[in-house]
Backbone bond lengths (Angstrom), bond angles and torsions (degrees), N, CA, C in turn:
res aa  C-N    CA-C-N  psi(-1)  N-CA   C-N-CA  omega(-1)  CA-C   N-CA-C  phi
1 X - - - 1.440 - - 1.522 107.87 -
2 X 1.389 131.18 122.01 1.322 141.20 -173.40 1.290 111.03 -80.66
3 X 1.140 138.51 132.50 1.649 144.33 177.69 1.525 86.23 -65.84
4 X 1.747 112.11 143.07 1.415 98.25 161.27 1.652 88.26 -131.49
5 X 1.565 117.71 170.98 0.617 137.39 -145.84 1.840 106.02 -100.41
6 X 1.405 152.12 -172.41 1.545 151.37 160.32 1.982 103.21 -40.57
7 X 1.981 71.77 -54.69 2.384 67.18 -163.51 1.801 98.95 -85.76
8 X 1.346 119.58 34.77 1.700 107.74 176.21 1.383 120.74 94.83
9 X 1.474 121.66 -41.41 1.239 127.58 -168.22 1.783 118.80 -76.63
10 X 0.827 125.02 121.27 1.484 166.67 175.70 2.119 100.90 -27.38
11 X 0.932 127.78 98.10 1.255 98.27 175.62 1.248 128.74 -102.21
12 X 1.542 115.86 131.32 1.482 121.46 -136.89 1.671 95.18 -102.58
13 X 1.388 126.37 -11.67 1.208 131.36 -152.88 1.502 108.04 -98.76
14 X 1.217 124.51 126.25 1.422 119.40 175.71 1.676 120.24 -120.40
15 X 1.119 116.33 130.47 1.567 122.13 -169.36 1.237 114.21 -62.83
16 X 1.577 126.47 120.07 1.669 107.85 -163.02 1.567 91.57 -97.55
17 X 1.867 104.69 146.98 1.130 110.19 -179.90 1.570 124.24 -52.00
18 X 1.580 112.65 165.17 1.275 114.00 178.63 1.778 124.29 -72.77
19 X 1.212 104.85 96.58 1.809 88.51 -156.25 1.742 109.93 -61.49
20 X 1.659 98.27 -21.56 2.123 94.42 -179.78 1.553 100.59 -66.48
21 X 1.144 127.76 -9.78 1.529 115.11 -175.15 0.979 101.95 -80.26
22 X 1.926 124.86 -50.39 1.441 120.89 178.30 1.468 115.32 -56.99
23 X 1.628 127.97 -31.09 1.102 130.85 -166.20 2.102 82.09 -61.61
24 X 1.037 98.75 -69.04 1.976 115.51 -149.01 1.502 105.67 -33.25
25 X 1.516 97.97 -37.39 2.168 123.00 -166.65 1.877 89.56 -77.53
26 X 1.559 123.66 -40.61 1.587 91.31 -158.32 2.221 93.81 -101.31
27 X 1.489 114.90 11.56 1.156 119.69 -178.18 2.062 85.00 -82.31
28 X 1.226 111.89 -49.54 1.314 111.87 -161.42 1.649 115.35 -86.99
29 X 1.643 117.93 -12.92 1.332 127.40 135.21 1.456 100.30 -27.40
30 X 1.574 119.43 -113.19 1.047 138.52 141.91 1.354 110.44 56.05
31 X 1.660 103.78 -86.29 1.562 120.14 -153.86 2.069 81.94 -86.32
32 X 1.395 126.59 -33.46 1.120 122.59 171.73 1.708 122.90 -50.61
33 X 1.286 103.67 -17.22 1.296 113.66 -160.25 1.968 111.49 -104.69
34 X 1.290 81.83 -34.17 1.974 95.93 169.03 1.781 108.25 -88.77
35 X 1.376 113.89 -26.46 1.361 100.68 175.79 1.628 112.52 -78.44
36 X 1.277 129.71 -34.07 1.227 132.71 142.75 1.613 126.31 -5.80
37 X 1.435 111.94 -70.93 1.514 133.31 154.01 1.242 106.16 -22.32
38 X 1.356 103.25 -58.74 1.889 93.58 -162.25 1.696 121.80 -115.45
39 X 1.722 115.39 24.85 1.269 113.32 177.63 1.433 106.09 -92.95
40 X 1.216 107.39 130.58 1.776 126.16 176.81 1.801 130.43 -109.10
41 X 0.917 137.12 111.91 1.307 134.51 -179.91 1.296 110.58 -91.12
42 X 1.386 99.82 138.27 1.945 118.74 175.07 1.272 82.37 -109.43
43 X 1.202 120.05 143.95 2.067 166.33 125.96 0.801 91.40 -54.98
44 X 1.669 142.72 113.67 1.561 137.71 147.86 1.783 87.16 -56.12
45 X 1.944 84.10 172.96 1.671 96.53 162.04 1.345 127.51 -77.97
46 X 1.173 108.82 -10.85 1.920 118.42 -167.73 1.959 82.92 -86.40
47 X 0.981 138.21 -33.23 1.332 123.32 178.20 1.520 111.15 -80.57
48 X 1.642 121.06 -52.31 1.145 106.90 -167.79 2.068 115.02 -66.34
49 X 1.826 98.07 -17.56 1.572 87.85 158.27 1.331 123.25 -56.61
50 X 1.434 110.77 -48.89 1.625 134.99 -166.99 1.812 84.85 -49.93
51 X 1.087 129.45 -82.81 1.396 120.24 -154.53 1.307 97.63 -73.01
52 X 1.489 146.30 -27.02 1.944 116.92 160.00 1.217 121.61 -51.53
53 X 1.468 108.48 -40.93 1.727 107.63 166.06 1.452 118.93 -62.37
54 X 1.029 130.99 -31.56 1.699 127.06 174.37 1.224 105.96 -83.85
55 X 1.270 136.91 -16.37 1.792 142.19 170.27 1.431 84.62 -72.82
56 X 1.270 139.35 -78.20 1.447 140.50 -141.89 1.702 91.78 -72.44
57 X 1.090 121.31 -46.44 1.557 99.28 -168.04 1.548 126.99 -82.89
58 X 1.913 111.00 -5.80 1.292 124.59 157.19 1.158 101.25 -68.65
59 X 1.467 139.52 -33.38 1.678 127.28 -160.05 1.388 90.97 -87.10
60 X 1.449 153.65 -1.98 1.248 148.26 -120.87 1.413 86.80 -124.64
61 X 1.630 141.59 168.84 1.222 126.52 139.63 1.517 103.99 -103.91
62 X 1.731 104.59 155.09 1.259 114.09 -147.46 1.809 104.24 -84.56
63 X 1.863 110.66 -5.88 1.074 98.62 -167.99 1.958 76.97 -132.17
64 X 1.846 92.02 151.00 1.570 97.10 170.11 1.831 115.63 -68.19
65 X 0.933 148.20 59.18 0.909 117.75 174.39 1.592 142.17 -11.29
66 X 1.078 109.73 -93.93 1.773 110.45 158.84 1.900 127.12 -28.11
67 X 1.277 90.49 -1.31 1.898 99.52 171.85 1.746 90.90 -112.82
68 X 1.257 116.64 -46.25 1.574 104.18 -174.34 1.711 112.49 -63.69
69 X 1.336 111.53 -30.59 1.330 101.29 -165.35 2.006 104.13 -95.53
70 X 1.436 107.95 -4.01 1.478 111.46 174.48 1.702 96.05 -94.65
71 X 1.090 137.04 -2.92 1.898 134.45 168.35 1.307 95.80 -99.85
72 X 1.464 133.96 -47.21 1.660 110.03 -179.90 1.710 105.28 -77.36
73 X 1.048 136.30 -28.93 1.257 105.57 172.02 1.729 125.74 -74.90
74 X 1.296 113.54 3.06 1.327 112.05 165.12 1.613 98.54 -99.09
75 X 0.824 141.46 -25.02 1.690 143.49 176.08 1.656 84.83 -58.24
76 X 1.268 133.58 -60.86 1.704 132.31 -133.29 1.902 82.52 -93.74
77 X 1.425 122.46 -27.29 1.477 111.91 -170.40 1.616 97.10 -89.05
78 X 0.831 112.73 -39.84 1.721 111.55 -179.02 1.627 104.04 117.18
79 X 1.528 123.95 14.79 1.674 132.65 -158.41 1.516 103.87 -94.01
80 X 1.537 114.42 -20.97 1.678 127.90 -173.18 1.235 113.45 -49.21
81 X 1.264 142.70 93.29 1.288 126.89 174.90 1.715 116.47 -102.37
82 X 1.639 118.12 154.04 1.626 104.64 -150.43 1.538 72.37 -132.90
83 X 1.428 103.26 -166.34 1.491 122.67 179.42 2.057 102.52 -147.05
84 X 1.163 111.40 92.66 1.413 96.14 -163.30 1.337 120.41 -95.32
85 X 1.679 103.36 3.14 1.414 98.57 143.40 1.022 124.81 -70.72
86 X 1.602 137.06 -51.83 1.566 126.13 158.15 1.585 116.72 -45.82
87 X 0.811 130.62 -32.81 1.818 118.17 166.77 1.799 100.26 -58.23
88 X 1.309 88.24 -68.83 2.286 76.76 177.21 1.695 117.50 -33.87
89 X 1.164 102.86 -51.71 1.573 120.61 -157.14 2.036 91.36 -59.09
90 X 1.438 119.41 -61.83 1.140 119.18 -175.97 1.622 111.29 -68.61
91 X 1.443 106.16 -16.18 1.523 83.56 -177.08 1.767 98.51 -96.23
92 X 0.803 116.43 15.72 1.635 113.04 164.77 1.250 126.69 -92.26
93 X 2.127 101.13 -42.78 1.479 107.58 157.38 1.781 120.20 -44.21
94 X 1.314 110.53 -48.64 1.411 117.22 -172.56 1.895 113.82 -59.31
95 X 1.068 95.72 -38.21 1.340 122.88 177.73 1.488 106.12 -50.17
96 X 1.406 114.22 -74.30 1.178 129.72 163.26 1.600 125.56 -20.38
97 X 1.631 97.44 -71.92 1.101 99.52 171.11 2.242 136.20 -59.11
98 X 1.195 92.57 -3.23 1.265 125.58 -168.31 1.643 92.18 -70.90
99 X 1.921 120.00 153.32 1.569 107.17 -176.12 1.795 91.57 -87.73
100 X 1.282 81.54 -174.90 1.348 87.30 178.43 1.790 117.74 -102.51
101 X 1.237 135.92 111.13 1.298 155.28 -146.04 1.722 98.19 -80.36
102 X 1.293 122.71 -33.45 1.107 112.84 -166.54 1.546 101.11 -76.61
């Protein structure tokens, strides 16, 4: 279907692209394509620690075992002894540190 124009007529003429624009886009391809070649990244050391420490603490298991099962067998003998003023005392610190909800 032909676009036609107010008075009917058909327009047959088409605008040929700008070829310096294509020249400018594949000159800057180009210079896109050699700078590529030569960009390099440095890892400071504070990162490459950062990811041995996140390697080591995924390889880690997250709970001691051998501490959980030496506190329930003093829980199951009756040998556990606590301090429940220090249980208060930290659960207030924790508390503390907690945002505030209201």
């Amino acid at each position: 279907m032909a676009i036609e124009s107010i008075n009917g007529k058909a327009f047959s003429t088409v605008v040929p692209a700008k070829t310096a624009a294509k020249d400018l886009v594949e000159a800057n391809k180009d210079q896109s394509a050699s700078a590529l070649d030569t960009d390099t990244v440095n890892i400071t050391a504070t990162a490459q620690g950062l990811a041995e420490a996140a390697a080591t603490s995924a390889s880690s298991p997250a709970v001691n075992e051998d501490r959980v099962a030496e506190i329930r067998a003093a829980l199951q003998s009756g040998t556990y002894s606590f301090d429940p003023e220090r249980i208060a005392r930290k659960m207030m610190q924790f508390e503390d540190k907690l945002p505030d909800s209201s």
